[in-house]
C-alpha positions in Angstrom: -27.3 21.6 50.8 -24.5 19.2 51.5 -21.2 19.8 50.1 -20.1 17.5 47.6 -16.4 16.7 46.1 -16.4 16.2 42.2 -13.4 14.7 40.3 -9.9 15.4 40.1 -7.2 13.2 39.2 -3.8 12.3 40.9 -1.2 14.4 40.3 2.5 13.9 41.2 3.3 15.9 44.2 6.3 18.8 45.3 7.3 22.5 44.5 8.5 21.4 40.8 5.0 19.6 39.6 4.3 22.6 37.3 7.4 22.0 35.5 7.0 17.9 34.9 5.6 17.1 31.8 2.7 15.2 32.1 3.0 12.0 29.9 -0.1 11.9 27.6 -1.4 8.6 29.1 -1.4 10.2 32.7 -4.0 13.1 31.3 -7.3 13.5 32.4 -10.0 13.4 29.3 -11.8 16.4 28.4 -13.9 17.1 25.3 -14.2 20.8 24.5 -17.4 22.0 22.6 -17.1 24.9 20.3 -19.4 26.9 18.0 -17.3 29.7 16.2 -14.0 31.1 15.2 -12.7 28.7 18.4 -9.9 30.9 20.2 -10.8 29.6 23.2 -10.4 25.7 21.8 -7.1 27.3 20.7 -6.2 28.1 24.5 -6.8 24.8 25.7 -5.1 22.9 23.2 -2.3 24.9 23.5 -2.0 24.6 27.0 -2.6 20.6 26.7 0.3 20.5 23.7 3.0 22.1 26.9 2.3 20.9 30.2 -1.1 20.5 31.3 -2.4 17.8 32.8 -5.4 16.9 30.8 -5.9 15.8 26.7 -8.6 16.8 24.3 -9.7 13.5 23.4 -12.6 15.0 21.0 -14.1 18.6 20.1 -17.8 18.8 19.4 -18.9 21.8 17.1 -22.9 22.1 16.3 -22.1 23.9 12.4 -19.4 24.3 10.1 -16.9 27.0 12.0 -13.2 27.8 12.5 -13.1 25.4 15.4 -13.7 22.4 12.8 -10.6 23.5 11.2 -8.6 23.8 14.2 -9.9 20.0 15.3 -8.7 18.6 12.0 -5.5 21.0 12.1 -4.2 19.1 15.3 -5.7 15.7 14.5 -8.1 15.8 17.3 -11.3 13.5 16.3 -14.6 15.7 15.6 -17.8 15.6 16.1 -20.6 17.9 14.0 -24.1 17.3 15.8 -26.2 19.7 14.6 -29.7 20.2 15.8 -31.2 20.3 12.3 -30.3 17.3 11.3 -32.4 15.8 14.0 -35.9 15.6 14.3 -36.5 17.9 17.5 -34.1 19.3 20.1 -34.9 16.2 22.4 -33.3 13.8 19.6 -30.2 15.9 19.5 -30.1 16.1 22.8 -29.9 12.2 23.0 -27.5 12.2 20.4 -25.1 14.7 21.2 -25.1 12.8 24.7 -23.5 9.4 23.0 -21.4 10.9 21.1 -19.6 12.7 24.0 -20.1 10.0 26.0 -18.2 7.6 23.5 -14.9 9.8 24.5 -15.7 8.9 27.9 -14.3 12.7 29.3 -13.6 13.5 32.8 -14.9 16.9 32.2 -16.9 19.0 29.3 -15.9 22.6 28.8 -17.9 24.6 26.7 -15.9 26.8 24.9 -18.5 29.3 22.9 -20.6 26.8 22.9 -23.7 28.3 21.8 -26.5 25.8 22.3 -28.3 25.3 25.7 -27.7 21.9 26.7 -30.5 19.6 27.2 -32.0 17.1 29.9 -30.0 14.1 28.7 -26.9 15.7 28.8 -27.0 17.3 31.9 -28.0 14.4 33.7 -25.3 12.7 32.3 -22.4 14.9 32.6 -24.1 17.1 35.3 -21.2 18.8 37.6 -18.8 18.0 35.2 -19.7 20.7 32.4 -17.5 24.3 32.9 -18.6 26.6 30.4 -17.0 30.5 30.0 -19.3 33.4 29.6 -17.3 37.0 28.3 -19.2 38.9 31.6 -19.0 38.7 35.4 -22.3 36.7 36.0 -24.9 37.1 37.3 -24.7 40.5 35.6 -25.4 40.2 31.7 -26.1 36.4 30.9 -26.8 34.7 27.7 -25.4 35.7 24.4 -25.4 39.2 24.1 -23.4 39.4 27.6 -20.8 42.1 26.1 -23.5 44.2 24.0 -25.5 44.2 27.5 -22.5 45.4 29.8 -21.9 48.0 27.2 -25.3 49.3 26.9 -25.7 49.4 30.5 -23.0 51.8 30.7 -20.9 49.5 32.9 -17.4 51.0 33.8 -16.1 47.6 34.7 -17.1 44.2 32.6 -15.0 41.2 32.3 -15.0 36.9 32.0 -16.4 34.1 34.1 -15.9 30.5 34.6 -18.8 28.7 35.5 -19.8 24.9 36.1 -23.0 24.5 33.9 -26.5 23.7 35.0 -30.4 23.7 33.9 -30.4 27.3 33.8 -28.2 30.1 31.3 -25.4 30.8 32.8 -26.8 30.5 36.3 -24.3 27.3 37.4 -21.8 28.0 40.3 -19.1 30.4 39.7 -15.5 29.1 39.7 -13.4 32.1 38.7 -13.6 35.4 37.6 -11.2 38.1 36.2 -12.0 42.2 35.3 -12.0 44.0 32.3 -12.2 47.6 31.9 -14.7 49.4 29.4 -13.3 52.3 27.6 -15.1 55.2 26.8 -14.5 54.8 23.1 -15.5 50.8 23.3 -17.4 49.2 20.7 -19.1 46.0 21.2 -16.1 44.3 18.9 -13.0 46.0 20.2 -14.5 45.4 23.9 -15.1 41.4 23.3 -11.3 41.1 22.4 -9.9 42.6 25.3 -12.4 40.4 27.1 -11.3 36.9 24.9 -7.5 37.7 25.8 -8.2 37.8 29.2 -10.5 34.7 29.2 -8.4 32.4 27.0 -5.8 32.2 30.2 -8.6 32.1 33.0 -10.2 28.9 31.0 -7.1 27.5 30.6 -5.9 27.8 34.2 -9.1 26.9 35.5 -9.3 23.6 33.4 -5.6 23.3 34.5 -6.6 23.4 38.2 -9.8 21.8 38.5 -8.4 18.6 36.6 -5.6 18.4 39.2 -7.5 19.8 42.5 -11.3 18.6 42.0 -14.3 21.6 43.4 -16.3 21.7 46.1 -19.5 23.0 46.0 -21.4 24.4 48.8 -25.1 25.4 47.7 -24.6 28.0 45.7 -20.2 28.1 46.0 -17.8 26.5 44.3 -14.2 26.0 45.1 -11.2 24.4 43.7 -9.2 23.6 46.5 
């Protein structure tokens, strides 16, 4: 498979460039997609409020959750596209399409997210989607990813950013960080040590691949 070069956007060279703020207007558009209590919108809007060098243009939720309160909290514009209020998942899947589209994002990150997304939108956004998963794929995908690792008996879970694809959670690994399991671990005390650790890995990944681009290689992805 060739390797192929997906977006980044100019960024003002030399040693201080992480101290510069980034002038709103010089951002790169991202929308961020949420489904529940949104700590990890949180992150990134924190992280675009200081210096990064992209802006959340709009945040997408698919019910009523925390992260609708945090949109309207920060005066970020919101979308609710919820699958029931359209005739079948194709219909939604068109719908939720235009209405990201309309924001006309750089990127899409996913951000406990928890629909699969459809054909529409990943031919139209495809390569551009990074979602974060609270395991280190390919072990334990899908929703459960933090009962799984427990269950298993895992000594050693942890958080992955991933660009998204057809498949759940199968989409080219971009970064990953460890987290240990305690022996006294329950499934809710293990997710939070997980979340603290993967609010910072999102947000630098955004961070970097805003600035730097990827390059993916079959099945490897790298932000140069």
């Amino acid at each position: 498979m060739p390797t192929t070069r997906l977006p980044c956007v100019n960024a003002a060279a030399g040693p201080s460039e992480s101290a510069v703020r980034v002038p709103s207007s010089d951002r790169v558009p991202i929308v961020v997609m949420a489904s529940g209590a949104g700590s990890l919108l949180a992150a990134l809007i924190g992280r675009a409020e200081g210096q990064a060098p992209y802006r959340i243009v709009g945040i997408v939720v698919d019910r009523q959750c925390p992260a609708a309160d945090i949109a309207h909290r920060h005066d970020i514009p919101l979308v609710d596209c919820r699958v029931g209020d359209h005739p079948d998942r194709a219909a939604w899947d068109t719908a939720l399409t235009e209405q990201v589209a309309a924001f006309e994002p750089d990127w899409v990150v996913t951000a406990g997210f928890m629909k699969i997304l459809g054909p529409d939108f990943l031919s139209r956004f495809g390569g551009r989607i990074v979602n974060s998963h609270p395991a280190l794929l390919p072990s334990f995908p899908g929703a459960h990813g933090v009962a799984d690792a427990l269950a298993h008996g895992v000594k050693v879970t942890g958080t992955t950013v991933h660009l998204v694809d057809a498949g759940v959670d199968t989409g080219p690994i971009l970064a990953q960080e460890p987290v240990a399991v305690r022996p006294d671990d329950t499934e809710d005390t293990l997710h939070e040590r997980i979340k603290s650790v993967e609010r910072e890995l999102l947000a630098d990944v955004v961070t970097n691949l805003v600035t730097k681009g990827v390059v993916i290689d079959g099945r490897k992805a790298d932000i140069p």
